[in-house]
N, C-alpha and C positions, 0 to 999 in steps of 0.2 A: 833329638831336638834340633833349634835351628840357629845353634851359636850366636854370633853376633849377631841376627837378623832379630831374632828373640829377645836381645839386650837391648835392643832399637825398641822392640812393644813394649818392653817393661819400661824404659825409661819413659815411654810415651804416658802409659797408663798410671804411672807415678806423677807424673808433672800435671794429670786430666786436660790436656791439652787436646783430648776427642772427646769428650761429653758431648751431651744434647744440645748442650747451652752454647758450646762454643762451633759445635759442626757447622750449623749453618753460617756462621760469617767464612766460615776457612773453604766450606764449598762454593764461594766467589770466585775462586782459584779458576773454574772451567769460564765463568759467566763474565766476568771481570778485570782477567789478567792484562787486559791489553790495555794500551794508555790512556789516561783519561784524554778527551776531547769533544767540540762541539757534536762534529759527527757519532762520535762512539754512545756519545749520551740520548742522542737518536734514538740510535739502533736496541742501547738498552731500555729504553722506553716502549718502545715496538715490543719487545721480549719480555716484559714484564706484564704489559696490558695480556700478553697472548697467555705468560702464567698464569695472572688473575683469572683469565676466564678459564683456565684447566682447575683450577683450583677450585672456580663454582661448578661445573661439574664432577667432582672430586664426590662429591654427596650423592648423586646419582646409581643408582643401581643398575646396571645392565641388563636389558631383556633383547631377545633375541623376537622379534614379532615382524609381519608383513602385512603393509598397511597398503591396501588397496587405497587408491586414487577415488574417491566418488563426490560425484556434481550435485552435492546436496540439493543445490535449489531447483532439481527437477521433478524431484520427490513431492507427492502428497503429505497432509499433515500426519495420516497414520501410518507410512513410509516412513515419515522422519522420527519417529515414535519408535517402530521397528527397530531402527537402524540402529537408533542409540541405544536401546534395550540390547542390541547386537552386541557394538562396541565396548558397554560396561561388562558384560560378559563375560568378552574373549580377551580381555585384556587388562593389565593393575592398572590400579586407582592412577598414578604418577605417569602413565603415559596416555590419557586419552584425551589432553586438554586443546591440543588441537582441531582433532575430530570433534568432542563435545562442542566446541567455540564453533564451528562450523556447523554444525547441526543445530545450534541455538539459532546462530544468526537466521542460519533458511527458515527454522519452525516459527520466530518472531515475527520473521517478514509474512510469511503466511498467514499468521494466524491474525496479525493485526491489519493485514487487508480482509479478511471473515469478517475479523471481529468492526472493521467501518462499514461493512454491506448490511450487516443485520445492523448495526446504530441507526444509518441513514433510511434502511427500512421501517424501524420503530419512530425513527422520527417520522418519517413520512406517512406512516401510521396516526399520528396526531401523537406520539409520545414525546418527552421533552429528555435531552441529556443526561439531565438530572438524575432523572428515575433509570437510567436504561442501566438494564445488566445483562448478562451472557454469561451462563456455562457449560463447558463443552467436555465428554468424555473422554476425546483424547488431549486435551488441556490439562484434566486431571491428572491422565496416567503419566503423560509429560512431567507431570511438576513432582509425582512421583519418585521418577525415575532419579529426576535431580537430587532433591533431598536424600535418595538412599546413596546416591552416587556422593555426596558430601559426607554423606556419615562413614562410609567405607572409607574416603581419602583421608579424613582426619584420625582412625585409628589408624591405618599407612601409615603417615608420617610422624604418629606417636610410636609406633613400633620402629619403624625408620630411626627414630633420635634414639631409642636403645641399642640396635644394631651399629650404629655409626660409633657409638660410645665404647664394645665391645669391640671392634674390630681396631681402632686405636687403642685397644688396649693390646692386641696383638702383634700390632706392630711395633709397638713396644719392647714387647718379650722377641720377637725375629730381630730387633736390633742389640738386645744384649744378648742374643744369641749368639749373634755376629760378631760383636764385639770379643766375647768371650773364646768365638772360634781363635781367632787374631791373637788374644792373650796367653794363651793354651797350644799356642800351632803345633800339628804333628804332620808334618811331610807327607807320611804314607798316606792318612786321613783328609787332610783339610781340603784338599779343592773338592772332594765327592761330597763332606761335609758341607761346603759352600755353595754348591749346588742344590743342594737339598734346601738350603737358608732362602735360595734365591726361589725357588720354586714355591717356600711358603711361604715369602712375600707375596708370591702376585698371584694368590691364590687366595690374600684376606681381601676382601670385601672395601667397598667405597667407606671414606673417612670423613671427618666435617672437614669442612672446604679452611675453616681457620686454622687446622692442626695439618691441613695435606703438605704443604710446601714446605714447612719446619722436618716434619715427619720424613718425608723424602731426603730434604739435604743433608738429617744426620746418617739418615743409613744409606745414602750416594755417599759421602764420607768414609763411612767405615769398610765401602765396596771398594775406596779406591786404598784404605790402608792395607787391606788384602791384598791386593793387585800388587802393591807394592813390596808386601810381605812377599809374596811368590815369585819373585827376581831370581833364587836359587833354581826356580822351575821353568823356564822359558817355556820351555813346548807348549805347558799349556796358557799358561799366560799369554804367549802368545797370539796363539790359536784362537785365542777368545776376543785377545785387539785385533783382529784379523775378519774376525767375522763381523764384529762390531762395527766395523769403519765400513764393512759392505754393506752390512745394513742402514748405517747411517747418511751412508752416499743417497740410498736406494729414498733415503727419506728427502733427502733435500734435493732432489729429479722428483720426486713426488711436486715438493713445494714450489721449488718452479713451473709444472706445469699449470699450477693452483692462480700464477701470477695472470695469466694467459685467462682464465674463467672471467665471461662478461659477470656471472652470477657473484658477486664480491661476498653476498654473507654467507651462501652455500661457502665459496671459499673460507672463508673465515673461519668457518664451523671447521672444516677439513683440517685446515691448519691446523686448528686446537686439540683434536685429533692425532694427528702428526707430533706434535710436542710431548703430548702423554706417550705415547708410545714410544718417544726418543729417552723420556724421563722415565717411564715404567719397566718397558721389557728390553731395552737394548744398554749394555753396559759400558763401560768408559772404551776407549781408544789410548793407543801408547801416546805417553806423554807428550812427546813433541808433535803430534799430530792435533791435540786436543785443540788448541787455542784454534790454530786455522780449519779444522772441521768445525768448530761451533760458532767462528766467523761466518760459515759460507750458510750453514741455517741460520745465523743469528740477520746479514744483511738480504736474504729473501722473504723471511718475515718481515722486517721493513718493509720492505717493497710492498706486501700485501697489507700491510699495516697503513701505508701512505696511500695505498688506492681507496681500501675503505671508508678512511679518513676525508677523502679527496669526493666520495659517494654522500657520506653524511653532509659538508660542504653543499652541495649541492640541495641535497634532501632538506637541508635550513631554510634555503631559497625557497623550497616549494612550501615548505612549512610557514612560512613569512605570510606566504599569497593564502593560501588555505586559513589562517588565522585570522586577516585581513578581513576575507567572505563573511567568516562567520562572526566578526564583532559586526558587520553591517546590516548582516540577517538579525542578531539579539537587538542593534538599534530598531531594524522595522518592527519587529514586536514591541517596545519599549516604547516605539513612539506611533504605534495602533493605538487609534480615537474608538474610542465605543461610549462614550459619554453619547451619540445619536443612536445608539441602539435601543429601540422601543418596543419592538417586539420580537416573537420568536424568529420570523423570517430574519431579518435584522442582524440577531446573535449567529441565526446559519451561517452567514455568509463571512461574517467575523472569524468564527472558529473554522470555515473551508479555508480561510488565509492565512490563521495561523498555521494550517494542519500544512501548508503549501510552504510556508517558509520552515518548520520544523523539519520537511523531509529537504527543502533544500538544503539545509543546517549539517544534516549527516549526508548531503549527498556532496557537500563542500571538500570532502575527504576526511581520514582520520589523522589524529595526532600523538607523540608521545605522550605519556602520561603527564608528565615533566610539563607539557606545553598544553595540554589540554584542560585540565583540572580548573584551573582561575574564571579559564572562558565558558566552561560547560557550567559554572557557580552562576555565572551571570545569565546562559540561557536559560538555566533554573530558575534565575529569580525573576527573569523577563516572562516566563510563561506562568510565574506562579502569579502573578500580578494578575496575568489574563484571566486566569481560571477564578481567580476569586471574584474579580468583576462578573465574571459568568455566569456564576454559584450565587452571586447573591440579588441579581435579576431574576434565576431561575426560582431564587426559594421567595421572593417577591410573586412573582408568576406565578407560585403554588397556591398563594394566599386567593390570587386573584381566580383561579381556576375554580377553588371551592366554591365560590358566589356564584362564578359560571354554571358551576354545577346546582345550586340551589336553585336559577331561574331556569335550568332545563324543567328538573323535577316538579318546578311549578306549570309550564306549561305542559309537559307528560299528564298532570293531574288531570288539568283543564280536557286536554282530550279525551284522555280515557272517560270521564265524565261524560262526555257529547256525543262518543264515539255511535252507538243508537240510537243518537236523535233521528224524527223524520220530519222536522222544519228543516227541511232543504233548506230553502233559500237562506234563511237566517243561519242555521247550522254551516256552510259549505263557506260563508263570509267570511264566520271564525274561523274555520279550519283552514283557511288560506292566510289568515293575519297569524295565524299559530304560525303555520311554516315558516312566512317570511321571518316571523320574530326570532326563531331559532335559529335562522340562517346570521342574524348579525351579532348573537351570544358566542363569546368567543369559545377557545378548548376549553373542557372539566380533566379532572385527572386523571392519565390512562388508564387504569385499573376498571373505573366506570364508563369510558369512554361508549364502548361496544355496547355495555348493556344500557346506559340510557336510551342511545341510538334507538335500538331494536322496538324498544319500548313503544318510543315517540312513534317510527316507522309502521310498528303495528297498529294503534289506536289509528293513525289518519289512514292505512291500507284502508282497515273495516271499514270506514265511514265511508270514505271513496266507492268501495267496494258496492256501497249498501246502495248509496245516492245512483250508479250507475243501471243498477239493475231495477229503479224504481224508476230511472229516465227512460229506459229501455221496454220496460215492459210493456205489453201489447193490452187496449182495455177491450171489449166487444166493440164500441163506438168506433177507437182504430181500424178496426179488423174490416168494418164496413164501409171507409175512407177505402184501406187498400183493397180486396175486391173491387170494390167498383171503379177503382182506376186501372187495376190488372187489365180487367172486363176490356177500359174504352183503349188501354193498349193493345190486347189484342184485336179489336175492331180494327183502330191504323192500321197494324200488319198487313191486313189483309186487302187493303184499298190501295192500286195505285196508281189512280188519278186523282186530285184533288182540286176543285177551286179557293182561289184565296179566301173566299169567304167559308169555304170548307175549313181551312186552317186555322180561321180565327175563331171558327166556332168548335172547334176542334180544343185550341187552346185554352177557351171561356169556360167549356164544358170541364178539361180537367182542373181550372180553379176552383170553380164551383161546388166541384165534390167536397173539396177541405185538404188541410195540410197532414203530410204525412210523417207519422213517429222516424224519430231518427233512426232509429234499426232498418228504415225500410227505404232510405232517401235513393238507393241506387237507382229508384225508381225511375225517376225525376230524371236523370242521364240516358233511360233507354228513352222517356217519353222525349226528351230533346233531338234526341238520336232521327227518333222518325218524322218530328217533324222539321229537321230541317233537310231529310230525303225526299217530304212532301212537297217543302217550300223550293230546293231545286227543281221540281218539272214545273212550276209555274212560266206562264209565259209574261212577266212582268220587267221593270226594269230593275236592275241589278241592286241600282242604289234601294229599291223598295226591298228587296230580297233581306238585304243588309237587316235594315231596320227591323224587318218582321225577327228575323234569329236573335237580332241584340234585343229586343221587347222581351221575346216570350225566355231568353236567360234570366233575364231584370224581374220580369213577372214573377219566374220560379224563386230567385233568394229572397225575394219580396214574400210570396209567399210563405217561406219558410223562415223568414227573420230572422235572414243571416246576413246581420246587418256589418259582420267585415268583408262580406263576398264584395257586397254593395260600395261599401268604401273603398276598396279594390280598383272596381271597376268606375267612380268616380274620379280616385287619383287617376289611370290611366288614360281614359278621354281626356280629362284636361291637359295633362302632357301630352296627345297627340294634338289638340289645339293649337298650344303653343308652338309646336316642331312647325308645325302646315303655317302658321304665320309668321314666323320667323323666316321661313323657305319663300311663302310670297317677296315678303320686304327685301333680304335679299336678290331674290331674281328684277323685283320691280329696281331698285338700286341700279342692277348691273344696265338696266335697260338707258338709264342715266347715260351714262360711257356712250351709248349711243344716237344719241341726241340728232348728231348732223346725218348717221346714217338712213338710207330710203327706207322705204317702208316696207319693201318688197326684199330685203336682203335675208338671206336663209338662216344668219344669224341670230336675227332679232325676229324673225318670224316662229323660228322653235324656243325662243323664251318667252314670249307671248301665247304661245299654246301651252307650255310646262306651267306658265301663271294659272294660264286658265283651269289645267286640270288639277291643280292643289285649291283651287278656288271651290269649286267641286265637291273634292273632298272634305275640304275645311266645313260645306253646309253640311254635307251628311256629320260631321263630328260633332258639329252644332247641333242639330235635331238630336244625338245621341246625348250627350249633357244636357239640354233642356229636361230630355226625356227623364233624367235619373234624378238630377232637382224637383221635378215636381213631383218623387214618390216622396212619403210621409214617415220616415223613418227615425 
């Protein structure tokens, strides 16, 4: 046994001056020893945030997985369906909440640009907000995917709080195992023994993050009463401060190079890292070594601890600006006027500026939760204001649309009724007061929208349909109008000399046969055709030329009582009138200016010829507007 070293445990384990209860204040001894002060209280502050955060993942399970990089939002909506179905897959519930957040975020952006193309096509469809719905099969399988992906993580981490429970309960038993090695020591035995201790230590499983730190500092306790215990044994004790202090060098040239990382919370994370591994698998250092080894990690954790700190600082600032936007974005929706919105167009353009300040609202940046929550209540309750002003025009709207819809179906009746008539003139009236009247009835409800339409559209096609072929049709009486104007067409062809009084009698001849059925009017364009081939080889004056083509046009819509051709050609002459007299007055005007000059100057000689030949003109325009005045139209 191990004489006085032995009487040292016993007296120890008699006075319980190493229990549970009290290990952790005595393991201050590495964390603590040095003097208190401003600085010192620093650096333990830096040291402790870093424990806290070893301590939350102290719960954590380790998996060993390779997580591909991928740019979610280049993926299709059934890409991103895939992927996740992937993801849950190959990998536990507790690590895919990155990837899922990632693949939610792309599938939402995606699906709620779809899902505004089909709304704005249903509106533009004549359907109203209200009514519009969309469902999509990979929307389904998506929402799928989640809810099983929830129900698997919630049994996790109820199995998870069994395991955690279990496994501090292990560490338990490895520390009174410990303990017991210590109380019991046998020379030949106990360091293989204590390796064995140590080995099943770091072989139990993650603990709850409130019992990790207690749990650690009694059995880092009872590691260093052993260490101490084995002073009779240098070599190995030794050997084991020996390796230690390499390792722990090895950790803090880690953590220095950590200080250097522009990436501060990669760092951070690294760090916490680096501390577990300094608190789990590396064991104390000789005594007089401890305080200034756990100095030299305790002020580079500072250092990384004041740069981070000095990152959030900054991230405040942007935070400040970003919170700023978005209280000014929930003001413009707060203080949006729709009290003038009267109709559907109206609420369009309402809700495109909410939808415009909404994406500006998340495109403002995100925030912590902490700073988010208060302002996202308010943009909550800035659009819910909106939406009800919206909802309750639209369920107005709905009222009004029914009615709408009752005066279609009355006027649907009225045609379908008429649609057979054959009192043209009287029938064709209504069917055009029908139309207009339907044009100023506002929307019915999308559901009937289509088939009223169809309805309406078919009753007035038929009638249309019917009236055309009853204006078209050819009677025997037609038949002998056109023959016998075929007939004196091909005579012209065949003449090509004429005298004027050939031409007029020419023209007299084809009024005299009668007018011709509108199926056949192209007639009328060959019969102009030739004769104004005929009226060129005249040897007449030009201005007569004129006249003779502009009659026998006037004669032709005259004859056929197309009385807009006429009107036409009415407006037009008189606006040449006016052009040629206005161009006189002018030129007469400029002749003004030249009062004192001769009579004989080249100037004033060609604006008294340009007078003269608009003068000319002006009577031929004249004769032509007399002419079309005195038809009977």
């Amino acid at each position: 046994m191990l004489d006085n070293n032995q009487e040292e445990v016993g007296e120890s384990n008699n006075n319980e001056i190493h229990d549970a209860a009290s290990s952790a204040s005595e393991f201050k001894e590495e964390v603590q020893e040095v003097s208190s002060s401003p600085e010192n209280d620093e650096v333990s502050d830096a040291v402790n945030e870093i424990e806290e955060k070893v301590a939350e993942q102290a719960e954590e399970v380790k998996e060993v997985s390779v997580k591909k990089e991928v740019d979610y939002t280049t993926l299709a909506l059934e890409d991103l369906v895939a992927a996740l179905e992937t993801v849950l897959k190959e990998n536990p519930p507790n690590r895919v909440k990155t990837q899922v957040d990632a693949i939610k975020n792309a599938f939402n952006q995606k699906f709620g640009a779809v899902l505004a193309e089909k709304k704005a096509a249903f509106i533009e469809a004549g359907g109203d907000s209200i009514d519009f719905q969309f469902s999509s099969p990979v929307k389904t399988a998506y929402n799928s995917l989640l809810s099983q992906h929830k129900k698997e993580r919630d049994v996790y981490y109820r199995e998870q709080e069994q395991t955690l429970k279990l496994n501090l309960e292990k560490r338990f038993e490895v520390i009174e195992a410990l303990k017991n090695l210590i109380a019991d020591a046998d020379t030949n035995t106990m360091y293989k023994q204590f390796k064995e201790i140590q080995d099943s230590w770091r072989a139990i499983g993650p603990v709850s993050k409130t019992k990790y730190n207690d749990t650690w500092k009694t059995y880092h306790h009872h590691v260093e009463r052993f260490y101490d215990l084995l002073h009779l044994s240098n070599d190995f004790r030794d050997l084991d401060f020996k390796n230690n202090l390499e390792e722990k060098l090895k950790i803090i040239e880690k953590a220095e190079a950590l200080v250097e990382k522009e990436d501060i919370n990669t760092s951070f994370k690294e760090l916490q890292d680096l501390h577990k591994i300094w608190k789990e698998d590396i064991g104390p250092v000789a005594r007089e070594l401890r305080e200034e080894i756990w100095g030299k990690f305790s002020d580079v954790t500072k250092k990384i601890h004041d740069k981070r700190h000095e990152h959030f600082r900054s991230m405040k600032s942007k935070y400040d600006e970003i919170i700023q936007e978005k209280l000014a974005i929930v003001s413009q929706i707060f203080a949006l006027d729709t009290s003038k919105n009267k109709n559907h167009n109206d609420w369009q353009q309402s809700i495109n500026e909410v939808d415009k300040l909404r994406q500006a609202y998340f495109n403002a940046g995100k925030l912590p939760y902490s700073k988010s929550e208060e302002i996202w209540q308010q943009f909550k309750l800035a659009t819910k204001k909106f939406n009800k002003d919206k909802n309750n025009f639209y369920k107005r709207e709905k009222v009004s649309q029914q009615e709408n819809l009752n005066k279609k179906n009355a006027l649907i009746e009225l045609a379908e009724s008429l649609k057979d008539s054959t009192d043209w003139e009287t029938s064709t009236e209504i069917f055009k007061k029908l139309q207009a009247d339907w044009k100023e009835i506002g929307h019915v409800p999308r559901k009937f929208s289509d088939d009223v339409w169809k309805r309406f559209k078919s009753a007035c096609n038929h009638y249309f349909d019917q009236y055309h072929k009853s204006k078209n049709a050819i009677s025997p009486e037609d038949q002998v109008i056109i023959d016998a104007k075929k007939a004196l067409l091909e005579k012209i062809k065949t003449i090509e000399i004429f005298s004027k009084e050939d031409v007029l009698d020419a023209i007299q001849e084809w009024k005299n046969i009668g007018h011709l059925p509108r199926s056949v009017r192209h007639l009328e364009g060959k019969f102009n055709k030739q004769i104004d081939r005929l009226i060129s080889t005249l040897s007449i004056d030009k201005n007569e030329i004129e006249m003779l083509r502009f009659k026998n046009n006037i004669d032709g819509f005259e004859a056929n009582n197309d009385t807009r051709k006429l009107d036409s050609e009415l407006i037009f002459v008189r606006k040449k009138v006016d052009e040629i007299v206005k161009e006189v007055q002018q030129l007469e005007n400029n002749l003004g200016f030249f009062s004192n000059a001769k009579d004989d100057n080249p100037l004033v000689l060609n604006v008294k010829a340009r007078v003269e030949e608009f003068k000319k003109d002006l009577a031929l325009w004249k004769e032509k507007l007399n002419y079309i005045k005195n038809i009977d139209y």
